[in-house]
PDB file of N, H, CA, C and O in Angstrom:
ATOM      1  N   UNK A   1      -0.996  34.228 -28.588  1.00  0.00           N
ATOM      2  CA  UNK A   1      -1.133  34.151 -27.138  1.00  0.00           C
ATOM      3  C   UNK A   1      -1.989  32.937 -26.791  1.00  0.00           C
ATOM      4  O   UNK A   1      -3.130  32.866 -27.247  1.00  0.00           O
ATOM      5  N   UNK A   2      -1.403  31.799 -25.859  1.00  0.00           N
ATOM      6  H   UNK A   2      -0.476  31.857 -25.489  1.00  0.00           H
ATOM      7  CA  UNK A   2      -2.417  30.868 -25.793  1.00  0.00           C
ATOM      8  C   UNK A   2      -3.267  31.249 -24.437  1.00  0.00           C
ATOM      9  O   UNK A   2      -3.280  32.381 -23.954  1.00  0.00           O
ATOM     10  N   UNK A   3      -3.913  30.217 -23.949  1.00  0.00           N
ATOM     11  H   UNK A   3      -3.903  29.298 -24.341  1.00  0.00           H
ATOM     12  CA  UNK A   3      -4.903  30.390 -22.964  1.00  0.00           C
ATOM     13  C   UNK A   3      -4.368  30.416 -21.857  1.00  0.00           C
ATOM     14  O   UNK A   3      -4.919  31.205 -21.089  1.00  0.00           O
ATOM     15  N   UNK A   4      -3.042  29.579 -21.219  1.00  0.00           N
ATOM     16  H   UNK A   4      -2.595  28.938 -21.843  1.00  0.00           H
ATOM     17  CA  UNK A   4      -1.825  29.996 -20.420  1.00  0.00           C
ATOM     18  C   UNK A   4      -1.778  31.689 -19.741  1.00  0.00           C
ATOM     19  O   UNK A   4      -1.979  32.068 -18.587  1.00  0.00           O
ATOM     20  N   UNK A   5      -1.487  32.331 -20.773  1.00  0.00           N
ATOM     21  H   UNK A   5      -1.324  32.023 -21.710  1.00  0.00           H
ATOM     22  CA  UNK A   5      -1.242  33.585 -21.217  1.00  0.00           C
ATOM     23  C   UNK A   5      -2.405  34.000 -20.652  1.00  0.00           C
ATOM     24  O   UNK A   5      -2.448  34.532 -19.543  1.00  0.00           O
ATOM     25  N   UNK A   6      -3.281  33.808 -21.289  1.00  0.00           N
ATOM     26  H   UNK A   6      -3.245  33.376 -22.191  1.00  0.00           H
ATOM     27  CA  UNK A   6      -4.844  34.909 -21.096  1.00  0.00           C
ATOM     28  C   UNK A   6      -4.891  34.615 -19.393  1.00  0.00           C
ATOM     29  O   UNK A   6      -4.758  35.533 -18.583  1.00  0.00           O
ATOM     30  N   UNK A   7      -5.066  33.431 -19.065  1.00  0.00           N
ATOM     31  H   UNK A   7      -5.174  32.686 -19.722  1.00  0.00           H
ATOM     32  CA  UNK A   7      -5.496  33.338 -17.327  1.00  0.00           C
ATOM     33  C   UNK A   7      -4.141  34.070 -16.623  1.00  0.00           C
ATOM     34  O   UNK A   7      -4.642  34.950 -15.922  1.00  0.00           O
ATOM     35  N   UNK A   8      -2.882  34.129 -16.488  1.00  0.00           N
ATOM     36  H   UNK A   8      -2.476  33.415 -17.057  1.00  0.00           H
ATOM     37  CA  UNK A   8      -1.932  34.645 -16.005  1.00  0.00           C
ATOM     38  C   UNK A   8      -2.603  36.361 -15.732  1.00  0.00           C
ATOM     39  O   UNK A   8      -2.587  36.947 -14.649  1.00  0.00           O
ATOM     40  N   UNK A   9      -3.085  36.831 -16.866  1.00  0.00           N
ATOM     41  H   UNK A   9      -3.098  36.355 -17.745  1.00  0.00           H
ATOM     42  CA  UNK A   9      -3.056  38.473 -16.669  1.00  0.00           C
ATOM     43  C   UNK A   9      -4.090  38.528 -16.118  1.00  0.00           C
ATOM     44  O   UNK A   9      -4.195  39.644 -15.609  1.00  0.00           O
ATOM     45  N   UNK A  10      -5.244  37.705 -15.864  1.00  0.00           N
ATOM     46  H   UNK A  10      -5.158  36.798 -16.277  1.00  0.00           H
ATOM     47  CA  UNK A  10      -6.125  38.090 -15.178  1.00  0.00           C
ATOM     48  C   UNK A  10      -6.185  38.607 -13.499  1.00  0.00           C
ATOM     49  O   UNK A  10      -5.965  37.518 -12.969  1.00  0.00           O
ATOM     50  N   UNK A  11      -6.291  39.256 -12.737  1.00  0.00           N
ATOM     51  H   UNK A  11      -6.470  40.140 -13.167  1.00  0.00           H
ATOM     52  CA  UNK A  11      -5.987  39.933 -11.644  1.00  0.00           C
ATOM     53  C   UNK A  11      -6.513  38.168 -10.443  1.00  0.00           C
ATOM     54  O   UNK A  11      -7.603  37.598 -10.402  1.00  0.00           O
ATOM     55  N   UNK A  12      -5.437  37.887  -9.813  1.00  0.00           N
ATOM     56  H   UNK A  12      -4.552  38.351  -9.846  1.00  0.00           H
ATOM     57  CA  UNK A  12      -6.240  37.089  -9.018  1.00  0.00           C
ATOM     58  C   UNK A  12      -7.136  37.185  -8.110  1.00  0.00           C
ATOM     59  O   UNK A  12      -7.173  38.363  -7.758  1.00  0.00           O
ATOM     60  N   UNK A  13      -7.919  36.533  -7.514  1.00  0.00           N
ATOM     61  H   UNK A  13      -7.888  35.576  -7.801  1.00  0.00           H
ATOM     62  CA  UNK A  13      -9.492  37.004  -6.307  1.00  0.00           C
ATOM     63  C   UNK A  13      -9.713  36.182  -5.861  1.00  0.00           C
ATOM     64  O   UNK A  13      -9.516  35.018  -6.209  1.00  0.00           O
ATOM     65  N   UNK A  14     -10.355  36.753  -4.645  1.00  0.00           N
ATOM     66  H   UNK A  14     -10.515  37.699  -4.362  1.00  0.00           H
ATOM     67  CA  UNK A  14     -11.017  35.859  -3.620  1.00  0.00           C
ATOM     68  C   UNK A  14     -12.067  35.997  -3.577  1.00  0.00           C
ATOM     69  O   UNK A  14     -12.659  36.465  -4.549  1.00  0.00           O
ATOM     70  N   UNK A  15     -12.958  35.515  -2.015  1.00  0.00           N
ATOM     71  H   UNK A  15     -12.477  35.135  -1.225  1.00  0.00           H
ATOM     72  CA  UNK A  15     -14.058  35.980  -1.751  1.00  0.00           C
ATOM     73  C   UNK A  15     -14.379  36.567  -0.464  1.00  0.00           C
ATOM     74  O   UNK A  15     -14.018  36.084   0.609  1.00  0.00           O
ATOM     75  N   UNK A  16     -15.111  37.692  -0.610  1.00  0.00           N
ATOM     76  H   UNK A  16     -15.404  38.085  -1.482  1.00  0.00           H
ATOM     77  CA  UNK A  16     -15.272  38.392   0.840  1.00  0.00           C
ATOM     78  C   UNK A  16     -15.648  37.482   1.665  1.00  0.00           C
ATOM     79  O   UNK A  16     -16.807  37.124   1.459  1.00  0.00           O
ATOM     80  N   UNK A  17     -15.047  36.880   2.656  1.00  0.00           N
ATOM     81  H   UNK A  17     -14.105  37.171   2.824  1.00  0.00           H
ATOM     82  CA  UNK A  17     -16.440  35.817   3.762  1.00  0.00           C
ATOM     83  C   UNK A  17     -17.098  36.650   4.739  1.00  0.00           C
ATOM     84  O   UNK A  17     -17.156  36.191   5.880  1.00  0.00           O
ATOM     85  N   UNK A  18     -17.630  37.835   4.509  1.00  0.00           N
ATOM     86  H   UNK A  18     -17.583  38.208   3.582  1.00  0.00           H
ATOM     87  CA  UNK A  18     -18.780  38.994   5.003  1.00  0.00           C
ATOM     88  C   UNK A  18     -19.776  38.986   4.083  1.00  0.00           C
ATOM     89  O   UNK A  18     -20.956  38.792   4.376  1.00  0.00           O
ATOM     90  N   UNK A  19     -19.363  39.189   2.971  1.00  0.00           N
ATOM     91  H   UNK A  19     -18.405  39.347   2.733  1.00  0.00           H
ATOM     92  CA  UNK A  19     -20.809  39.812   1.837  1.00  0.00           C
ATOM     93  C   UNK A  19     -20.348  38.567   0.379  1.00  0.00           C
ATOM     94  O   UNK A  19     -21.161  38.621  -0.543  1.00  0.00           O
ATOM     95  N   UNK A  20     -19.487  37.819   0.230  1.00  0.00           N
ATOM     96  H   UNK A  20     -18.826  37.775   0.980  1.00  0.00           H
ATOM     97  CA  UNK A  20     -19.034  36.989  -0.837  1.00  0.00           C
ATOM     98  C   UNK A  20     -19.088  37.574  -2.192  1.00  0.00           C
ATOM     99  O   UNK A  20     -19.277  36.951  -3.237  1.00  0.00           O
ATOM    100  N   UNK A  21     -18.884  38.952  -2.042  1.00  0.00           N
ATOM    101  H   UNK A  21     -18.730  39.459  -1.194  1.00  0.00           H
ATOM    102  CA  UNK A  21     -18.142  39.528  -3.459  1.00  0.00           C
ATOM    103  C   UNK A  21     -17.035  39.004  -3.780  1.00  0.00           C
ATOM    104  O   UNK A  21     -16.404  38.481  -2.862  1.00  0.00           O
ATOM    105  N   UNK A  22     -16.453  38.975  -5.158  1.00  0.00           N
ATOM    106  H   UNK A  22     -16.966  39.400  -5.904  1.00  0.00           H
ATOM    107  CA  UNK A  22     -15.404  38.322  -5.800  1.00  0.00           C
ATOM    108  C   UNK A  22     -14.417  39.947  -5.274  1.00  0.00           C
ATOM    109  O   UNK A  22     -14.837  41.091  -5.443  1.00  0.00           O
ATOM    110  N   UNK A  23     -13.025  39.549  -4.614  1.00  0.00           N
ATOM    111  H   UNK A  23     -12.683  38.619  -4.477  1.00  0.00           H
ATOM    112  CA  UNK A  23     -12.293  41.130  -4.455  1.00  0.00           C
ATOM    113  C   UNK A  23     -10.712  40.451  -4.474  1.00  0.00           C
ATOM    114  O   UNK A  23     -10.318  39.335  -4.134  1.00  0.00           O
ATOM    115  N   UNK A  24      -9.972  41.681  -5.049  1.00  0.00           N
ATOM    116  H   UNK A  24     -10.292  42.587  -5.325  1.00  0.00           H
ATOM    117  CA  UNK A  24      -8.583  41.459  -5.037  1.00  0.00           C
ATOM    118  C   UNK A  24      -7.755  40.257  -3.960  1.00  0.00           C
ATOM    119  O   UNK A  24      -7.766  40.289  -2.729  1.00  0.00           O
ATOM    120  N   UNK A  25      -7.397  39.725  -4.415  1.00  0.00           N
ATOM    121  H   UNK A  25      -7.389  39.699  -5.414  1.00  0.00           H
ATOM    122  CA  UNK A  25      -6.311  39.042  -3.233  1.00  0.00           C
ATOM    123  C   UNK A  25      -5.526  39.137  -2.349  1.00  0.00           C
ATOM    124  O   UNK A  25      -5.112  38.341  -1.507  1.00  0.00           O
ATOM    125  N   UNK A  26      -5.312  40.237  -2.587  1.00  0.00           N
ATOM    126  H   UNK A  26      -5.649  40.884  -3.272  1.00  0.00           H
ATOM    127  CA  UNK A  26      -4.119  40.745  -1.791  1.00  0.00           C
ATOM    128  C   UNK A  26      -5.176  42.411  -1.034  1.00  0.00           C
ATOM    129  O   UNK A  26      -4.503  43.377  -0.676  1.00  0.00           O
ATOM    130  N   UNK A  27      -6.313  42.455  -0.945  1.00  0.00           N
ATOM    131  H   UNK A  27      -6.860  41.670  -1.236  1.00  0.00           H
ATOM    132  CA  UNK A  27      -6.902  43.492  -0.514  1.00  0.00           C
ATOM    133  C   UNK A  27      -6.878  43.325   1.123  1.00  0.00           C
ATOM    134  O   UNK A  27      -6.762  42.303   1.799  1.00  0.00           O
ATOM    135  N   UNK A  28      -7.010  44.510   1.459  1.00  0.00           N
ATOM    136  H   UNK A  28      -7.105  45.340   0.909  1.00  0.00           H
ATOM    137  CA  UNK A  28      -7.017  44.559   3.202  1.00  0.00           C
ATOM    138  C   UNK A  28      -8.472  44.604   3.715  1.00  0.00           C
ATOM    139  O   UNK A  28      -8.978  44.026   4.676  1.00  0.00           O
ATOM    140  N   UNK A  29      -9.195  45.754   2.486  1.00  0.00           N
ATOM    141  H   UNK A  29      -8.783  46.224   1.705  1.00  0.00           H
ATOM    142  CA  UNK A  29     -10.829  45.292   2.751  1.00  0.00           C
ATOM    143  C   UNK A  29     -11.803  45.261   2.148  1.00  0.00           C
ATOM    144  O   UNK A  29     -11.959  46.414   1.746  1.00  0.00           O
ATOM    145  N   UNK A  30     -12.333  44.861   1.921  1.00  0.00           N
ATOM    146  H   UNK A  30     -12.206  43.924   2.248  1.00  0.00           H
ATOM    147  CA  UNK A  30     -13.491  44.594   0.985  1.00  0.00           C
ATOM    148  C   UNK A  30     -14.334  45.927   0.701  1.00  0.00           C
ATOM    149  O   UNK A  30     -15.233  46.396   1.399  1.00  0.00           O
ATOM    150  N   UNK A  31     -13.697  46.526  -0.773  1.00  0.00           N
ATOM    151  H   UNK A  31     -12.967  46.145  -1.341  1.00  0.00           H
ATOM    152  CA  UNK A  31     -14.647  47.547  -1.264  1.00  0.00           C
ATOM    153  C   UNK A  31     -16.067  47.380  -1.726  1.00  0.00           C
ATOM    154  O   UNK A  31     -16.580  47.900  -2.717  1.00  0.00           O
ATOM    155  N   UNK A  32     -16.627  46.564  -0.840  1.00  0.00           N
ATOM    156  H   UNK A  32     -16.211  46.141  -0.035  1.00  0.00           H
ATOM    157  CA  UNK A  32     -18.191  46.026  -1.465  1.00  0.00           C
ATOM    158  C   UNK A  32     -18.695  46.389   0.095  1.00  0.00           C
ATOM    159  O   UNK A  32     -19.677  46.994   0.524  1.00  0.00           O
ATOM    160  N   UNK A  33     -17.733  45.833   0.634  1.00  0.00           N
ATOM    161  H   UNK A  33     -16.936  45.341   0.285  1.00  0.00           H
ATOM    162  CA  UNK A  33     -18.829  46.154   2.196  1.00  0.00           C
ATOM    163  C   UNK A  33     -18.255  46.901   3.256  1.00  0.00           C
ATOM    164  O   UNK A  33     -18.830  47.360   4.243  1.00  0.00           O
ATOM    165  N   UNK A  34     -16.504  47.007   2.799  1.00  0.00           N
ATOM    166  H   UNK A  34     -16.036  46.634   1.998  1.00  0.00           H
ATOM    167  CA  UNK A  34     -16.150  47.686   4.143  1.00  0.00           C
ATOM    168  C   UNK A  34     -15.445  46.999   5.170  1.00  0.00           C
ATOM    169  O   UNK A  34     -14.783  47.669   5.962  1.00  0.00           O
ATOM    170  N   UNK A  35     -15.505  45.346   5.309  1.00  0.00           N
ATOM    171  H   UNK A  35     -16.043  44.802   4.666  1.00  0.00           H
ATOM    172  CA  UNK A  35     -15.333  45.042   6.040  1.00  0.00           C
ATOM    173  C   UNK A  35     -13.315  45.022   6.021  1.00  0.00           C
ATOM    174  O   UNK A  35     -12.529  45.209   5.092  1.00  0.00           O
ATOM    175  N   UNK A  36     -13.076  44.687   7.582  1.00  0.00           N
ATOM    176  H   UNK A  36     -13.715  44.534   8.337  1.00  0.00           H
ATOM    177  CA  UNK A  36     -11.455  44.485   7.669  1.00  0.00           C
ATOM    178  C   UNK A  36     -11.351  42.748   7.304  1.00  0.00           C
ATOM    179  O   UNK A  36     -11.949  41.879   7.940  1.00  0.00           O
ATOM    180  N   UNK A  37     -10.457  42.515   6.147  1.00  0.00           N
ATOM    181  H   UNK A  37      -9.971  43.220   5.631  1.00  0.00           H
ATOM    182  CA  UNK A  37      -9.949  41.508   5.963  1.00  0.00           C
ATOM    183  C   UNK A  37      -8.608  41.049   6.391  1.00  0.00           C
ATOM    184  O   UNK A  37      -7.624  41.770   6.555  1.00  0.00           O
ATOM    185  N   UNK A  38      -8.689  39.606   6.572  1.00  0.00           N
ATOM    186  H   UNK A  38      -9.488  39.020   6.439  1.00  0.00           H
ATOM    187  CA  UNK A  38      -6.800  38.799   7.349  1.00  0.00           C
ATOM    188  C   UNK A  38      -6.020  38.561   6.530  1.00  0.00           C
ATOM    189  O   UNK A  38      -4.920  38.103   6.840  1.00  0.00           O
TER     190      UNK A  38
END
């Protein structure tokens, strides 16, 4: 498996711009603070 490989499976993320936890990409809201994300 090269390094290609390894970054692909990693879940992609963003950042909350409320509290700047690292959270899913595709999330609606930030399970760190609650807030509604766009």
């Amino acid at each position: 498996m090269g390094s290609q490989d390894f970054r692909e499976a990693i879940p992609r993320k963003r950042k909350c711009k409320f509290c700047g936890r690292r959270i899913p990409e595709d999330a609606k809201y930030c399970p760190y603070c609650g807030k509604r994300l766009k």
